[in-house]
VOBADO-863059 format. One line per field, with one value per atom (N, C-alpha, C): residue number from 0; residue in three letters; atom name; y, x, z. Coordinates in nm, 2 decimals, m for minus. Layout:
banu <- (NUM/...)
paba <- (ala/...)
marnu <- (CA/...)
v <- (Y/...)
u <- (X/...)
w <- (Z/...)
END
This chain:
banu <- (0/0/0/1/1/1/2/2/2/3/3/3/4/4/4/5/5/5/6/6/6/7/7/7/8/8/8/9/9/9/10/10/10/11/11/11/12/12/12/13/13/13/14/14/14/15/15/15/16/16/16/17/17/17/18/18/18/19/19/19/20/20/20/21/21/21/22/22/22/23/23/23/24/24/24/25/25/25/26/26/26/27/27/27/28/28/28/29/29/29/30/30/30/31/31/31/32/32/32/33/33/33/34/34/34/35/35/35/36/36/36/37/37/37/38/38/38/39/39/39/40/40/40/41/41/41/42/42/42/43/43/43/44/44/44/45/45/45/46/46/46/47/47/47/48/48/48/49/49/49/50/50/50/51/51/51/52/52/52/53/53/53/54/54/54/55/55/55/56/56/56/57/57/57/58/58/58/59/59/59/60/60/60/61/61/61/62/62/62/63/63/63/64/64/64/65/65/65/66/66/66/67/67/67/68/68/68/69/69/69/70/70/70/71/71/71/72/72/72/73/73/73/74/74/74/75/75/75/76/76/76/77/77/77/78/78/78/79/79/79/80/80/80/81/81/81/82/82/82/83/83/83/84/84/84/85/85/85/86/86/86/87/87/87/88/88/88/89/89/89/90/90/90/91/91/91/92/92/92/93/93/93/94/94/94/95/95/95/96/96/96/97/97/97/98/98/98/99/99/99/100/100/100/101/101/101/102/102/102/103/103/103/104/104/104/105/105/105/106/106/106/107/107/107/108/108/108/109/109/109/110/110/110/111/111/111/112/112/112/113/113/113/114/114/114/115/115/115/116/116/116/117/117/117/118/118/118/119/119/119/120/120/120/121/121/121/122/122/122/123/123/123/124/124/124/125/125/125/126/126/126/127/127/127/128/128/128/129/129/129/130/130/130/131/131/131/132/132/132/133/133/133/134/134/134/135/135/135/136/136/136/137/137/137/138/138/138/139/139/139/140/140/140/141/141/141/142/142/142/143/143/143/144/144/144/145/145/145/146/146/146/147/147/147/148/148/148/149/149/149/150/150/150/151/151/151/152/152/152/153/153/153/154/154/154/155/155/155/156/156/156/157/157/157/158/158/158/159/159/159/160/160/160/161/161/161/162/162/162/163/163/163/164/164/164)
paba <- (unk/unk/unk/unk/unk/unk/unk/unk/unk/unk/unk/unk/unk/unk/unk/unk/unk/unk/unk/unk/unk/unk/unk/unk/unk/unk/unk/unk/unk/unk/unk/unk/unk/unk/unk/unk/unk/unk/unk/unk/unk/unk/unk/unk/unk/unk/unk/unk/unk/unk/unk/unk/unk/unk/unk/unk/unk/unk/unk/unk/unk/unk/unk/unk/unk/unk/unk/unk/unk/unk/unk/unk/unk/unk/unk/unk/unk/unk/unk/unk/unk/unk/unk/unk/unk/unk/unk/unk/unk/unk/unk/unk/unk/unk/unk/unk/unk/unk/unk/unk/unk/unk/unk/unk/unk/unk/unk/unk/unk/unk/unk/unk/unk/unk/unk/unk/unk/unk/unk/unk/unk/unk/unk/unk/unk/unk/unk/unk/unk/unk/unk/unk/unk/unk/unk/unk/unk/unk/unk/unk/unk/unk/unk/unk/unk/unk/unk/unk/unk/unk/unk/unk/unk/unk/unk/unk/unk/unk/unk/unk/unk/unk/unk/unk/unk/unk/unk/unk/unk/unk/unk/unk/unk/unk/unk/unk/unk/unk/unk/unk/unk/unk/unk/unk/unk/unk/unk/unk/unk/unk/unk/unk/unk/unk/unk/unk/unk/unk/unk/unk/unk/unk/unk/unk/unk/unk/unk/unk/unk/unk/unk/unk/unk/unk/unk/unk/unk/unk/unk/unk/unk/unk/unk/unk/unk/unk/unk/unk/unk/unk/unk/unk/unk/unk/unk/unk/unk/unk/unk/unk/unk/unk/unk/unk/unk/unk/unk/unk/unk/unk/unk/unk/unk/unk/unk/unk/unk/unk/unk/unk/unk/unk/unk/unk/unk/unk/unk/unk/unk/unk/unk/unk/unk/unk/unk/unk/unk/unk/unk/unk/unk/unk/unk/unk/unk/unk/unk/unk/unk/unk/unk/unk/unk/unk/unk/unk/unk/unk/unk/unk/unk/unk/unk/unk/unk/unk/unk/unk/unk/unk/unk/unk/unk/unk/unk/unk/unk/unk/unk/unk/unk/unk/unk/unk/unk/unk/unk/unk/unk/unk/unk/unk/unk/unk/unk/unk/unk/unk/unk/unk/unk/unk/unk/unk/unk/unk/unk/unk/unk/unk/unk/unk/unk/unk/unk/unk/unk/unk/unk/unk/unk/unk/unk/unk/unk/unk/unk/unk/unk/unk/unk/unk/unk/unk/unk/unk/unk/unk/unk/unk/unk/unk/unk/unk/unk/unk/unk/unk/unk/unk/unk/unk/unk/unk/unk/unk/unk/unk/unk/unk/unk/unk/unk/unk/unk/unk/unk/unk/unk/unk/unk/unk/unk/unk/unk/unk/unk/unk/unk/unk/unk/unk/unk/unk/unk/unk/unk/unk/unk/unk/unk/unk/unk/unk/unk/unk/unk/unk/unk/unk/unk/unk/unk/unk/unk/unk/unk/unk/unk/unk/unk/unk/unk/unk/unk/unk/unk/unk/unk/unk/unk/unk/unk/unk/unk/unk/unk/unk/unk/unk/unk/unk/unk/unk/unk/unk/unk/unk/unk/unk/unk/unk/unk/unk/unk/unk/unk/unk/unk/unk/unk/unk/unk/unk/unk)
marnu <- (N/CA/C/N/CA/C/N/CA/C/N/CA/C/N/CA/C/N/CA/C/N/CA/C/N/CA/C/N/CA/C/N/CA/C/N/CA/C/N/CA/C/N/CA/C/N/CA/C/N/CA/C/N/CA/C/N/CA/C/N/CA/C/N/CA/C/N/CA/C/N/CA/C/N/CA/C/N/CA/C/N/CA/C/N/CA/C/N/CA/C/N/CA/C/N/CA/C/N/CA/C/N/CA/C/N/CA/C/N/CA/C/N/CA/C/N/CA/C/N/CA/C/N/CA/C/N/CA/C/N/CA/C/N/CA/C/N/CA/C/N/CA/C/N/CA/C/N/CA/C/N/CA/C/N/CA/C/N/CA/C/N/CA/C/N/CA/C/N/CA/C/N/CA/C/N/CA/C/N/CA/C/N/CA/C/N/CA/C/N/CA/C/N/CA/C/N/CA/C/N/CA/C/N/CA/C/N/CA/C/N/CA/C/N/CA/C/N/CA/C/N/CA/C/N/CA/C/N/CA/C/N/CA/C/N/CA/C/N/CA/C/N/CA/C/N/CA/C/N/CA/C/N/CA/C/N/CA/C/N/CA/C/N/CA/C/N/CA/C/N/CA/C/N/CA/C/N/CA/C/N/CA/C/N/CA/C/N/CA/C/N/CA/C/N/CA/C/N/CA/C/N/CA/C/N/CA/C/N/CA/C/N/CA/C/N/CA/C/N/CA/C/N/CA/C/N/CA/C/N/CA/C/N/CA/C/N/CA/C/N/CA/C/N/CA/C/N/CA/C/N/CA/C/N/CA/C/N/CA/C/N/CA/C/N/CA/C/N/CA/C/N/CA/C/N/CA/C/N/CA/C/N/CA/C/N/CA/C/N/CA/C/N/CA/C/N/CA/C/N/CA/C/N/CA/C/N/CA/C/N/CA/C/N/CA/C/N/CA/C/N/CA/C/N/CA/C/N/CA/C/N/CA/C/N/CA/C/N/CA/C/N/CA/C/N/CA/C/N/CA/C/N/CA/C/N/CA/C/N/CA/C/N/CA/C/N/CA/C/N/CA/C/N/CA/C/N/CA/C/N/CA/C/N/CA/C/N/CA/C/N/CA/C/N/CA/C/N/CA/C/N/CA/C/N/CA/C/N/CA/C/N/CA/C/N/CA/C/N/CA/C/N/CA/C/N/CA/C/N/CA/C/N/CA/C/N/CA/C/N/CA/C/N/CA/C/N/CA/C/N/CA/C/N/CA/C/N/CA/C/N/CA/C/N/CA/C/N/CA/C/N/CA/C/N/CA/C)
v <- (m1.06/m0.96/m0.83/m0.70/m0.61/m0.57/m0.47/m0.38/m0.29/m0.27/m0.14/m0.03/m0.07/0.06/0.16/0.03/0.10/0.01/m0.04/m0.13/m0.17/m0.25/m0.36/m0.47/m0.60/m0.68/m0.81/m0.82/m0.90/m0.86/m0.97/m1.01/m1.16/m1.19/m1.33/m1.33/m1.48/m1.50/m1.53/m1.46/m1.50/m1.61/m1.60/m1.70/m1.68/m1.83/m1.83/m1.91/m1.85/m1.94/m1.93/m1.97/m1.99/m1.87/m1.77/m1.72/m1.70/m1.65/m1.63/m1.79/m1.90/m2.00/m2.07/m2.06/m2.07/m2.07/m1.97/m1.93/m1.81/m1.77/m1.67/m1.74/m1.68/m1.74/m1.62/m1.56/m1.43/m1.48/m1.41/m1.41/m1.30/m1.33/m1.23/m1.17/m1.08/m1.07/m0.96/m0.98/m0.92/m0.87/m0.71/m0.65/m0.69/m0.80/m0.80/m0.64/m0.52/m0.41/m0.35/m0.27/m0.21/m0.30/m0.39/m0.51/m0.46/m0.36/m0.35/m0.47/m0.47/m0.61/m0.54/m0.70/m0.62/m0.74/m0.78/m0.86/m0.86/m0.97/m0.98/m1.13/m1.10/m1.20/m1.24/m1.42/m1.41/m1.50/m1.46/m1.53/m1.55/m1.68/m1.73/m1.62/m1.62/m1.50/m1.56/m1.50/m1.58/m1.50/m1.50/m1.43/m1.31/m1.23/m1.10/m1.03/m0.97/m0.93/m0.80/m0.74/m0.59/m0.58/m0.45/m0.35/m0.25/m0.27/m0.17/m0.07/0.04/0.15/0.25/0.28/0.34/0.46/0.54/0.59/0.51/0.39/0.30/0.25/0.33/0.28/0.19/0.12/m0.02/0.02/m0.08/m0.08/m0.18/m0.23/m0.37/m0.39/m0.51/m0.51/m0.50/m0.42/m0.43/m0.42/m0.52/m0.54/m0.42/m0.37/m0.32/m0.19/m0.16/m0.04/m0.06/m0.20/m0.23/m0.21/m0.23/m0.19/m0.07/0.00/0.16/0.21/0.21/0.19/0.22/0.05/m0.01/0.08/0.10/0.17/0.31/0.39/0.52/0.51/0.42/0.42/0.34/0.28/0.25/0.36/0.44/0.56/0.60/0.58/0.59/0.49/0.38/0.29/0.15/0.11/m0.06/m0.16/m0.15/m0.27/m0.31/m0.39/m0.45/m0.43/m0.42/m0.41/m0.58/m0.66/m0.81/m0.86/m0.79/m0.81/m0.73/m0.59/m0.56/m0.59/m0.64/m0.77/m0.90/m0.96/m1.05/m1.01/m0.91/m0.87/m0.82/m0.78/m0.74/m0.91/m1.04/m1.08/m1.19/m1.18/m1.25/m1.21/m1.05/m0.98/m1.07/m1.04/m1.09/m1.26/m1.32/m1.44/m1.47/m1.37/m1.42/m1.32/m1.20/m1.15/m1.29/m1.34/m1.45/m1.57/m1.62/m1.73/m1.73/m1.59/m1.54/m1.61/m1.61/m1.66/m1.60/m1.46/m1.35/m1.27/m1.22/m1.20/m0.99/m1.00/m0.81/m0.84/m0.74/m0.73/m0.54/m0.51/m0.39/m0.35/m0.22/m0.12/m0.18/m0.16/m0.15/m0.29/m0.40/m0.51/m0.51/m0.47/m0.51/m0.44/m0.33/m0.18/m0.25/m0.35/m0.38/m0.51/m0.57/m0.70/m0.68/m0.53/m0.49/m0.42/m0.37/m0.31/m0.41/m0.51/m0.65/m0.69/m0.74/m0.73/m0.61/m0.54/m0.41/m0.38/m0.43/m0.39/m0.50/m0.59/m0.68/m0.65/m0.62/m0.59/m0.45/m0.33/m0.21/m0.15/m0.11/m0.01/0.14/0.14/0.30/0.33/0.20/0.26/0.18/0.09/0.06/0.21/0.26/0.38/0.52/0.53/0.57/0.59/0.42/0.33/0.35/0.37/0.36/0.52/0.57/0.75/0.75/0.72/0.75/0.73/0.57/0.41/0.48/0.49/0.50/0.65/0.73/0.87/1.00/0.99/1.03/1.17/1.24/1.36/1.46/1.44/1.50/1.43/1.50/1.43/1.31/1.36/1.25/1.11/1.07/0.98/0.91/1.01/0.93/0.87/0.95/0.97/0.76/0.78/0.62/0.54/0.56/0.44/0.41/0.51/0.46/0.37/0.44/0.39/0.22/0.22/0.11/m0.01/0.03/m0.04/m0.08/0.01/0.02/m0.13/m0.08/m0.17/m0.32/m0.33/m0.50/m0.51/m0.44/m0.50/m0.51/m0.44/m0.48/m0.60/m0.63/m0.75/m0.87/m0.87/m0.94/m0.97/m0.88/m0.88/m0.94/m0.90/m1.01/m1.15/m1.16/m1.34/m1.35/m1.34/m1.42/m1.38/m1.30/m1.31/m1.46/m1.49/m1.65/m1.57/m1.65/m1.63/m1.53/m1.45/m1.35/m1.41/m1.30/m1.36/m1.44/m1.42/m1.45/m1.43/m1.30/m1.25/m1.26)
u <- (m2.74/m2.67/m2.75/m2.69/m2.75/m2.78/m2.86/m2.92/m2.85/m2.81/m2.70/m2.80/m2.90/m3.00/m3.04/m3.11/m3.16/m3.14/m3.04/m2.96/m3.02/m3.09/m3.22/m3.12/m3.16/m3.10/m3.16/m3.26/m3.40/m3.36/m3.28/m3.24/m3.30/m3.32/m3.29/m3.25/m3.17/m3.14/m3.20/m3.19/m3.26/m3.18/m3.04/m2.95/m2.82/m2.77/m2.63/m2.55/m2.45/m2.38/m2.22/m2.17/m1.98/m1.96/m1.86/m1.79/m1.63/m1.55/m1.41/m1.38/m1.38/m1.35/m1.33/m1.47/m1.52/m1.47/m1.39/m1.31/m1.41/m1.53/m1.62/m1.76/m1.84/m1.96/m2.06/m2.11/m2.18/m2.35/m2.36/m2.56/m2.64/m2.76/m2.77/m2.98/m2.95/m3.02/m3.14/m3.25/m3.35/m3.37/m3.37/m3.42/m3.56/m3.60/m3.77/m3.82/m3.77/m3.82/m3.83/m3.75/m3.76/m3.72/m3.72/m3.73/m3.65/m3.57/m3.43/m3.36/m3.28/m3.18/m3.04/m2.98/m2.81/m2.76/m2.64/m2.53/m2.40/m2.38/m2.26/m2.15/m2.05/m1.95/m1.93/m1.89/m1.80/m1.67/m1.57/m1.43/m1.39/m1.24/m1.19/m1.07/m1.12/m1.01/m0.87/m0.76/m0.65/m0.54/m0.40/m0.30/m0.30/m0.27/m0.26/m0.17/m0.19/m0.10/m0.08/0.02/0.09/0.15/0.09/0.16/0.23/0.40/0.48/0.48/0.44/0.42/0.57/0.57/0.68/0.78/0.68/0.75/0.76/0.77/0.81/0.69/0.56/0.49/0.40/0.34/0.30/0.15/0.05/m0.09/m0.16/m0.21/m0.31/m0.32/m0.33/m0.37/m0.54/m0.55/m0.74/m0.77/m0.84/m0.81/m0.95/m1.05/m1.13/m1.06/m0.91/m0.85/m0.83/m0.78/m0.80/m0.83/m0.98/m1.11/m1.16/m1.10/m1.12/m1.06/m0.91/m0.83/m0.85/m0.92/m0.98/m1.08/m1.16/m1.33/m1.29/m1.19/m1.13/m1.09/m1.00/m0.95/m1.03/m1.10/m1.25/m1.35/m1.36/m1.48/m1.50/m1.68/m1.68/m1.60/m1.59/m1.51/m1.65/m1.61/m1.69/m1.67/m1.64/m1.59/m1.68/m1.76/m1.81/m1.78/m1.83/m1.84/m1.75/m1.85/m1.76/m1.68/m1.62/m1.49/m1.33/m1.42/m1.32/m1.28/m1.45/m1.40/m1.30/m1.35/m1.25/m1.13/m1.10/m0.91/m0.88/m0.96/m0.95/m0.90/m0.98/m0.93/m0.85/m0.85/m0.70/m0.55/m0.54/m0.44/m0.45/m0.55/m0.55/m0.48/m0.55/m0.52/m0.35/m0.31/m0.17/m0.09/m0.12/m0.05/m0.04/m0.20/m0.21/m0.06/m0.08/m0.04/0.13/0.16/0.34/0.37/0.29/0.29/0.41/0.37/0.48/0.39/0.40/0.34/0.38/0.47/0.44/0.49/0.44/0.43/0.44/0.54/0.54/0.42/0.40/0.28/0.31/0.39/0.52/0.48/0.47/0.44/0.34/0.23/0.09/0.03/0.05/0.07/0.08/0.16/0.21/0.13/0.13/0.01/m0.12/m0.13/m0.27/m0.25/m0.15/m0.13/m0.12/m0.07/m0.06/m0.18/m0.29/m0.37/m0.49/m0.49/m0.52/m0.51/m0.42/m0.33/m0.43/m0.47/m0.56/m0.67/m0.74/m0.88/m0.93/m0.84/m0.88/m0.76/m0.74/m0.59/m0.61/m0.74/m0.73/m0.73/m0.81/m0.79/m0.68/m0.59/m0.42/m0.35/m0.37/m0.31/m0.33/m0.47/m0.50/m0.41/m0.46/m0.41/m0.23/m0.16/m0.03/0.03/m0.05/m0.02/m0.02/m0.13/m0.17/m0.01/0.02/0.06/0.16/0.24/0.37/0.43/0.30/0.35/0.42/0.34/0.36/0.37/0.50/0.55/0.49/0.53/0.47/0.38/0.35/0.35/0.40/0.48/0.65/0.61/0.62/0.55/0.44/0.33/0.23/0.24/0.32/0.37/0.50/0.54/0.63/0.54/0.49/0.37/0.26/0.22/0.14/0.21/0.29/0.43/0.45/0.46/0.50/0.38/0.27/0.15/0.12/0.14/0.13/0.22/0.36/0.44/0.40/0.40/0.31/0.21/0.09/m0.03/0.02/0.12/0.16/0.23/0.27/0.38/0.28/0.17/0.08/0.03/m0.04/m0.14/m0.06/0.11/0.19/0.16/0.19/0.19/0.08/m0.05/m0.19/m0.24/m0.19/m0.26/m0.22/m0.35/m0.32/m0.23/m0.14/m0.04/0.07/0.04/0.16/0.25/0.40/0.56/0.56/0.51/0.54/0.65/0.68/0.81/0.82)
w <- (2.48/2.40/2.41/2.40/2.45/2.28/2.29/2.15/2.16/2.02/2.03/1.98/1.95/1.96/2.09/2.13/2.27/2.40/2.35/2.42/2.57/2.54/2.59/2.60/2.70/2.68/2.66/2.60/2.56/2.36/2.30/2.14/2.15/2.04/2.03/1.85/1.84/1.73/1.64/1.52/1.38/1.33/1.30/1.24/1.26/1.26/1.28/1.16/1.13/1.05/1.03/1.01/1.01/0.93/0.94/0.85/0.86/0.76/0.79/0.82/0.72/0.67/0.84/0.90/1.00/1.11/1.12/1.25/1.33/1.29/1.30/1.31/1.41/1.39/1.39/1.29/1.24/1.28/1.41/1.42/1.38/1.27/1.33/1.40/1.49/1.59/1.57/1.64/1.68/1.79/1.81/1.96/1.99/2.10/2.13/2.20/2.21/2.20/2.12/2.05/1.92/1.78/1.82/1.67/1.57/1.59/1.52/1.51/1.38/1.37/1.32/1.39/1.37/1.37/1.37/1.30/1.43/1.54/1.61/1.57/1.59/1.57/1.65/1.71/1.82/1.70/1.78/1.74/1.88/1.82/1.92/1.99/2.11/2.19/2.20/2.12/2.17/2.22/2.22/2.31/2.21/2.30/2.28/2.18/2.08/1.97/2.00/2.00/2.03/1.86/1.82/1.70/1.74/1.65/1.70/1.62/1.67/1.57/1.52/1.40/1.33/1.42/1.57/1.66/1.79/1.78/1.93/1.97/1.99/2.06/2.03/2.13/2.15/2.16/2.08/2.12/2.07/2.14/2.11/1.94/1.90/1.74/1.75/1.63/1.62/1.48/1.45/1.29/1.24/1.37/1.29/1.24/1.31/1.22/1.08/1.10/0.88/0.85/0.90/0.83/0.75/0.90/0.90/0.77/0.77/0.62/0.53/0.50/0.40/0.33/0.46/0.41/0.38/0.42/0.36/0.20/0.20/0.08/m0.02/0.02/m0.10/m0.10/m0.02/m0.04/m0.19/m0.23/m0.36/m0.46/m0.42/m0.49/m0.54/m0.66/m0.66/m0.57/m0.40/m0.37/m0.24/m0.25/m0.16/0.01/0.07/0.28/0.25/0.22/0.27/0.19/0.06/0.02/0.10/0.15/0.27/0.41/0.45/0.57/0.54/0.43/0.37/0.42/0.36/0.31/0.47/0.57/0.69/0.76/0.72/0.80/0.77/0.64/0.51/0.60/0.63/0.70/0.84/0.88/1.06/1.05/0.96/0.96/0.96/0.87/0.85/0.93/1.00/1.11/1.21/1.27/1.36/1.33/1.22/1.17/1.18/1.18/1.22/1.36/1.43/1.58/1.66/1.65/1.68/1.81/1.90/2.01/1.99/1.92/1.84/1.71/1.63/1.49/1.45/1.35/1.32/1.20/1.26/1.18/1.03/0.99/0.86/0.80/0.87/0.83/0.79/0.90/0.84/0.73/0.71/0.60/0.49/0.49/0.38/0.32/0.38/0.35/0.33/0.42/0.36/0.20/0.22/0.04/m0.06/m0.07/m0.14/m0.16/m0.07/m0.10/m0.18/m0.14/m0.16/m0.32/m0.36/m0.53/m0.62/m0.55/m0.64/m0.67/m0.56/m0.52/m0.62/m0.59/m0.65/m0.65/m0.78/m0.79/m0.75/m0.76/m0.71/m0.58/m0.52/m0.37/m0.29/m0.41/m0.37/m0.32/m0.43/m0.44/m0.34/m0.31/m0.20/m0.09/m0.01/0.08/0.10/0.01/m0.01/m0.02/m0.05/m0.06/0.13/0.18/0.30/0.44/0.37/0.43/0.41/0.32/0.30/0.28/0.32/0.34/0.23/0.11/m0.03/0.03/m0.03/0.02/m0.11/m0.25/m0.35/m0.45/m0.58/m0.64/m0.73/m0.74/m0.76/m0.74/m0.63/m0.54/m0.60/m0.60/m0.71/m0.82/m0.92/m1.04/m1.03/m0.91/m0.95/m0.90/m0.79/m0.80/m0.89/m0.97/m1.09/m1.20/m1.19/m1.30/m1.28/m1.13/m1.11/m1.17/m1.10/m1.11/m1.26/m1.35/m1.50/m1.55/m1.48/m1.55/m1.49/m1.36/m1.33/m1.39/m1.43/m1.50/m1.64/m1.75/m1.84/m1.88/m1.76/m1.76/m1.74/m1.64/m1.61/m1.73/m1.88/m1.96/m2.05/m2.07/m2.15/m2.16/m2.03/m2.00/m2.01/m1.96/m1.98/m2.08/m2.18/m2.34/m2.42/m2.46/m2.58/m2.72/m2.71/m2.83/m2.83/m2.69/m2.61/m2.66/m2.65/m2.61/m2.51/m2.42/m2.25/m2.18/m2.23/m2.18/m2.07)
END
């Protein structure tokens, strides 16, 4: 494995261990030059997934765009690097699991928002201004709205001695 420092090709492993409900095997390494350490994945390479994008065009799926996303719309947020890998590869898993050989933008957008809505509302909202292309404020204004009204509805039912409307 090469150093992404000074990209030597003299690493060896400190440690290995399962991750991503061990479909991932996370090492991580030492440059024997500059004794920098870093963190590589390998996963299982499988057929090829094509994302159809909202104007026709076709491009490989790459979940570290999720990521990308993700880590925009958490900036300055409470939310952990490996709670957003998580939800990066919660999505992959169940894009994978469709066993569809292309998948629309529109779909995954949206599974990342679902998730996303649990994790942190503000950077749901972010994510969804961005995703879904908020023209005004308006826009913001029903999506908060909305969010309000599911967590109200939520706080009904799991209160002891609620209605449970």
């Amino acid at each position: 494995m090469r150093c992404p420092y000074c990209e030597r090709g003299d690493t060896r492993v400190l440690e290995s261990r399962a991750a991503e409900e061990d479909t991932v095997v996370r090492r991580r390494r030492e440059c024997a030059a500059c004794l920098r350490r870093f963190t590589t994945y390998e996963r299982f390479e499988d057929q090829p997934l094509v994302v159809v994008k909202r104007d026709g065009r076709r491009e490989a799926f790459d979940r570290r765009k999720i990521l990308a996303g993700l880590l925009r719309a958490c900036e300055k947020r409470p939310v952990s690097t490996e709670d957003l890998e998580e939800l990066a590869a919660t999505v992959d898993r169940q894009v994978r699991e469709l066993g569809e050989r292309e998948i629309r933008s529109t779909a995954i957008g949206e599974m990342v928002i679902e998730h996303l809505r649990r994790l942190d509302e503000v950077a749901y909202v972010r994510f969804a201004s961005v995703y879904r292309q908020f023209k005004d404020a308006s826009h913001f204004r029903n999506e908060l709205e909305r969010l309000l009204r599911e967590r109200e509805q939520g706080q009904q039912i799991s209160e002891p001695g609620g209605t449970g409307r």
